[in-house]
N, C-alpha and C positions, 0 to 999 in steps of 0.2 A: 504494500500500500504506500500510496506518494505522500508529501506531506500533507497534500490540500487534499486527500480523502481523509485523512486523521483529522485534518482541522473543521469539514465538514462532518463527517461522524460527532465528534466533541460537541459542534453546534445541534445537532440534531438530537442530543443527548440534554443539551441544557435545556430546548423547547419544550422537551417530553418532561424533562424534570420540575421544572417551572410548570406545566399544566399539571402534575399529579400532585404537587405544593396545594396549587388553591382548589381544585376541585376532590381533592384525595382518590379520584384512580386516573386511567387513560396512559399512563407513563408506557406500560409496555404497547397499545394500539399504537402511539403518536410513534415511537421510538422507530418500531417494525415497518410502519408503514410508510413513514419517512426515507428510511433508507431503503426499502423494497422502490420507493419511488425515483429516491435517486440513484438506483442501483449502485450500491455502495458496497453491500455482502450480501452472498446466500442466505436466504432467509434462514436456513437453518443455524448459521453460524450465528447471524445477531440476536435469535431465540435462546441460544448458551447464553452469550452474553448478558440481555436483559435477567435469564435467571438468577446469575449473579448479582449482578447490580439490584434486584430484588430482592434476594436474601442477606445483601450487606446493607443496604440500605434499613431494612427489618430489623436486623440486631442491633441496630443502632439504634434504630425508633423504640424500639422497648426496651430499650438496658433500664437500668431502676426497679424501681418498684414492682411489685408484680401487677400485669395489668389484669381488669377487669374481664371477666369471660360468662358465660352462662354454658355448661357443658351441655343442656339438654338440645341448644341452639350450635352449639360448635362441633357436635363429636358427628351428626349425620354429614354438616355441609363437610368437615373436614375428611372422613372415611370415604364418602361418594369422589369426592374430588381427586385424590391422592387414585384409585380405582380411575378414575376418569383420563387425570396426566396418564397413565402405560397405555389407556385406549388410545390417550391420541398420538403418542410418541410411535405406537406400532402402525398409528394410521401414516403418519408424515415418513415410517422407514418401507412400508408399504407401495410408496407412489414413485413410479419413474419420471423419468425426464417430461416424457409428452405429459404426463398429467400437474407438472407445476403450473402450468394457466390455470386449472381449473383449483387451485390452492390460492392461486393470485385473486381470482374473484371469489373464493369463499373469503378470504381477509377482507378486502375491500366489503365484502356485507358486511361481516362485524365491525367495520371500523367504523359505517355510516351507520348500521345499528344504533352505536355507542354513542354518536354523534349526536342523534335522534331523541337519544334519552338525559340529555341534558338540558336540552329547550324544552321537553313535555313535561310539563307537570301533573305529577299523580299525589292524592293527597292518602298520606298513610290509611292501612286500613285500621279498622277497630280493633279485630283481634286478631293475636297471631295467627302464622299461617301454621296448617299438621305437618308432619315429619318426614309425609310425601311430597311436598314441595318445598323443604330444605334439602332434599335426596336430589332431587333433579336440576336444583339450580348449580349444588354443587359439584354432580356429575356434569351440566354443560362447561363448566367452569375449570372441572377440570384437564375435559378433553379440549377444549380450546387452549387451557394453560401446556396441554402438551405438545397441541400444535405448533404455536405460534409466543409462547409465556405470556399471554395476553387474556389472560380470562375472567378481566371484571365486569363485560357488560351484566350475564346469567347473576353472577352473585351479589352485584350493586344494587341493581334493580329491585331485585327481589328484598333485601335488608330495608333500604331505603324505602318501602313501603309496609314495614312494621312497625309496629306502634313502640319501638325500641331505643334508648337514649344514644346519642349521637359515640361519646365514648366508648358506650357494647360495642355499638357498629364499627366502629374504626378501628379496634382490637380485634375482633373477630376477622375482619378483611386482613388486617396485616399477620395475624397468625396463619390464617388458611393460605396467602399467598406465598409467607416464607416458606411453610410446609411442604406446599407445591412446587417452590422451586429449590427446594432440596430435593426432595423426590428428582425431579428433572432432569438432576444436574448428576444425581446418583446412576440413573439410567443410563445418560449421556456416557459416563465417563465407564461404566462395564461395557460400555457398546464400542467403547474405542475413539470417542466423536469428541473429546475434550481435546483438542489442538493449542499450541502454544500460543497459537496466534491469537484463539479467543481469549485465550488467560491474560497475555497483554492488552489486549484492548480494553478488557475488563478492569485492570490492574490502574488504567490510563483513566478510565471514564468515571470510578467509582469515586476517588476524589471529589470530584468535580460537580457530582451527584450533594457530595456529603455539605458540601459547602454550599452549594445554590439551595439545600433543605433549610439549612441553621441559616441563611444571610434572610430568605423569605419570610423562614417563622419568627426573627428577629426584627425582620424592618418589611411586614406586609406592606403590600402597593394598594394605593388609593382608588381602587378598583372598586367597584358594586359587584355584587353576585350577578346581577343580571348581565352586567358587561363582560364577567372571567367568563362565565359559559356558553355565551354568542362565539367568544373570540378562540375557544379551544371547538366548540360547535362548526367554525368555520377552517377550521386547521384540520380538523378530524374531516369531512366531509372533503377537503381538496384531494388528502391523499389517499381518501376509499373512493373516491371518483375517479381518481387519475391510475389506480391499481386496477378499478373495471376497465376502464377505458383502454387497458392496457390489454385485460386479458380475454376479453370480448373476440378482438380480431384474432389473437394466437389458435382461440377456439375454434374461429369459421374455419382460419383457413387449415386446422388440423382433422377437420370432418369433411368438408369441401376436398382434400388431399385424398 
């Protein structure tokens, strides 16, 4: 890699990090998608990556205290998920060459998914949801976390519509996702797929992560809510539009062939 993909990676590293500061997820969507867009690495390589920077990122956000948890809400999304990451991991070692466009437009849906659910507003429900729908958001959650380390549209949505205080919620996300990207990153590395290269870029990016967290939570910007999630709304939406639009044509013309 030249200096000026390093230099762009790094920037594409702090936009992603900077959106999951004020809205608390989307870090691995922007991140992925970003560089999927500027083709910068295999997708696969910057899914290592992000699992890192997601699990260091994590031990850092919880060191202290013990945080706050609810096992009867933690222990379904977190077993589903963990189960989910090997479904998607063996889905993404599954796919050859010709079927990367169609990996290119499943990301692109989840990234404008994601996108979608930040301009909609849904107002929590009354009572929690059963045990059958923390199963399944956690299992989407975590076969997308194994495809792509990006799997908070399934388990944001769904939290964020419990009648649940904001700290459950944001513990529970950051343990299930560290969880996930150890899983991940465990699989990755018995499969042989931890590369030096990803361990530097990781090594390079996580820094950079750790300080754009502490300068944000220390000096937040004069932003409204309505305005952080129009402007990651409009950042998520270019690069899942610009990823279809990408893998639309690879499809014609691999059926039309």
């Amino acid at each position: 890699m030249s200096l000026d993909v390093h230099l762009l990676f790094l920037f594409c590293v702090a936009l992603a990090t900077f959106a999951q500061c004020l809205t608390g997820f989307a870090f691995g969507l922007i991140l992925i998608g970003l560089v999927a867009l500027l083709q910068l690495l295999p997708l696969g390589e910057v899914a290592v990556v992000i699992s890192i920077l997601t699990l260091g990122n994590a031990l850092v956000t919880v060191a202290g205290p013990k945080p706050t948890l609810d096992r009867t809400i933690l222990t379904p999304l977190l077993l589903s998920s963990l189960l989910g990451v090997c479904l998607g991991i063996w889905g993404l070692g599954a796919l050859d060459g010709r079927q990367i466009a169609w990996l290119r437009l499943l990301l692109g849906g989840v990234i404008i998914l994601a996108s979608l659910m930040l301009v909609v507003q849904n107002r929590p429900r009354e009572r929690l949801s059963g045990a059958p729908a923390l199963w399944v958001a956690g299992g989407l959650c975590g076969v997308l976390n194994g495809l792509f380390s990006s799997g908070g549209p399934p388990i944001v949505y769904h939290l964020y519509r419990q009648p649940l205080g904001y700290e459950l919620i944001r513990n529970t996300l950051i343990t299930v996702f560290a969880c996930n990207a150890a899983m991940r990153l465990g699989l990755v590395a018995v499969q042989g797929q931890l590369s030096l290269d990803t361990l530097w870029l990781s090594a390079e990016a996580l820094p950079l992560v750790m300080l754009l967290s502490w300068l944000v939570r220390r000096y937040p910007p004069k932003l409204s809510l309505r305005a952080v999630r129009w402007l990651v709304f409009v950042l998520l939406l270019l690069a899942g539009g610009s990823l279809i639009a990408e893998a639309v044509p690879e499809l014609l013309a691999l059926y039309q062939g």
